[in-house]
C-alpha positions, -999 to +999 in steps of 0.1 A: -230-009-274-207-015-240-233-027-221-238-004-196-270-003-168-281-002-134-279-045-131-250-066-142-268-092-166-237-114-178-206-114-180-202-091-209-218-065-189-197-033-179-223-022-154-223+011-138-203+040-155-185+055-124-158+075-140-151+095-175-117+108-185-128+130-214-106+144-242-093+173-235-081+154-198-048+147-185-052+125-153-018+111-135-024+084-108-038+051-099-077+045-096-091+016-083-130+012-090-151-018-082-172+001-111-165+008-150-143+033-165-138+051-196-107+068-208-112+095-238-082+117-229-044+109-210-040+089-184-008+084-166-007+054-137-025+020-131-059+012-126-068-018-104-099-038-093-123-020-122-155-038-136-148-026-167-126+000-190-127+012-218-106+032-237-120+051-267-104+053-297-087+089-289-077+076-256-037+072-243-028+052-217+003+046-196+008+021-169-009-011-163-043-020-159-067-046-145-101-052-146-130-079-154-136-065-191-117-048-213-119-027-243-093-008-259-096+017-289-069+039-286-035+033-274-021+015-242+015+012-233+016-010-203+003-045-189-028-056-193-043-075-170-083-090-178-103-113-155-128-123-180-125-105-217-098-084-232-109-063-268-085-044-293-103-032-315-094-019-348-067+006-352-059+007-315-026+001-303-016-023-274+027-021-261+026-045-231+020-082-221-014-093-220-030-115-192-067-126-202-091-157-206-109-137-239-089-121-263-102-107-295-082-083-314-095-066-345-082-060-383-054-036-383-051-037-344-012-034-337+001-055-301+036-060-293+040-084-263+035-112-250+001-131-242-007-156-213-043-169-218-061-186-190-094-206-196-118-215-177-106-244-156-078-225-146-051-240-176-030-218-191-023-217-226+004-201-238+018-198-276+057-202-283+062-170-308+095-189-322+079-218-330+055-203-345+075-182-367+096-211-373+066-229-390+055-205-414+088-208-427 
C-alpha cells in the first residue's frame, strides 16, 4: 500500500522501512533518516532529512517534520515540511503550516494552517484565504 522495497522505483516510493514507533511508544527527540519512518505511537521533536513518514492513523506527533513523502493518518501538531508529496488522509488531523509541491487531503481530514505549494519549476503558488472567503460570500 506505501510502497515500500529494497529499490526506490519512482517518486511515490517510500523505500526502505528503517524505523517503527509502535503504539504503545513514547519517543522524545529529533531523528534524521535518509530512510522511511513510521510513527504508530507519541512522538515528541522533529524529524529531518527522511525519505519517507508515515504516520498511522493512531499516531501523535509534535514538532515539525520534513521529508520527500508524506503521509499522515493520525494527528500532527507542527510544520510540515514535503519535498515531493504531502497525504492527510481521512480523519487525520494536521495543526501547522504546510510546505509541499503535492497535497492531497482526504474527506473529513481537519488542517488549520497555512499552505505554501511549490511546483515543479520552482513557482510558488500560494492561495489568499481572505479572498477566498470573501468570494463565497
Amino acid at each position: 500500500m506505501f510502497g515500500f522495497g529494497e529499490k526506490k522505483k519512482n517518486n511515490n516510493d517510500f523505500g526502505i522501512l528503517e524505523t517503527i514507533i509502535g503504539i504503545d511508544t513514547i519517543f522524545e527527540g529529533t531523528i534524521r533518516t535518509k530512510n522511511s519512518i513510521r510513527i504508530d505511537g507519541r512522538f515528541e521533536g522533529n524529524i529531518t532529512e527522511a525519505n519517507g513518514i508515515i504516520i498511522g492513523d493512531r499516531g501523535q506527533v509534535t514538532g515539525d517534520i520534513t521529508a520527500r513523502l508524506i503521509v499522515v493518518g493520525g494527528k500532527v501538531t507542527g510544520n510540515i515540511t514535503a519535498a515531493h508529496s504531502l497525504e492527510i488522509l481521512p480523519k487525520a488531523q494536521v495543526f501547522g503550516d504546510l510546505h509541499t509541491g503535492i497535497l492531497s487531503i482526504g474527506d473529513s481530514a481537519l488542517f488549520e494552517g497555512n499552505c505554501i505549494m511549490a511546483s515543479d519549476n520552482g513557482a510558488v503558488i500560494e492561495l489568499d484565504m481572505n479572498k477566498a472567503e470573501s468570494k463565497k460570500r
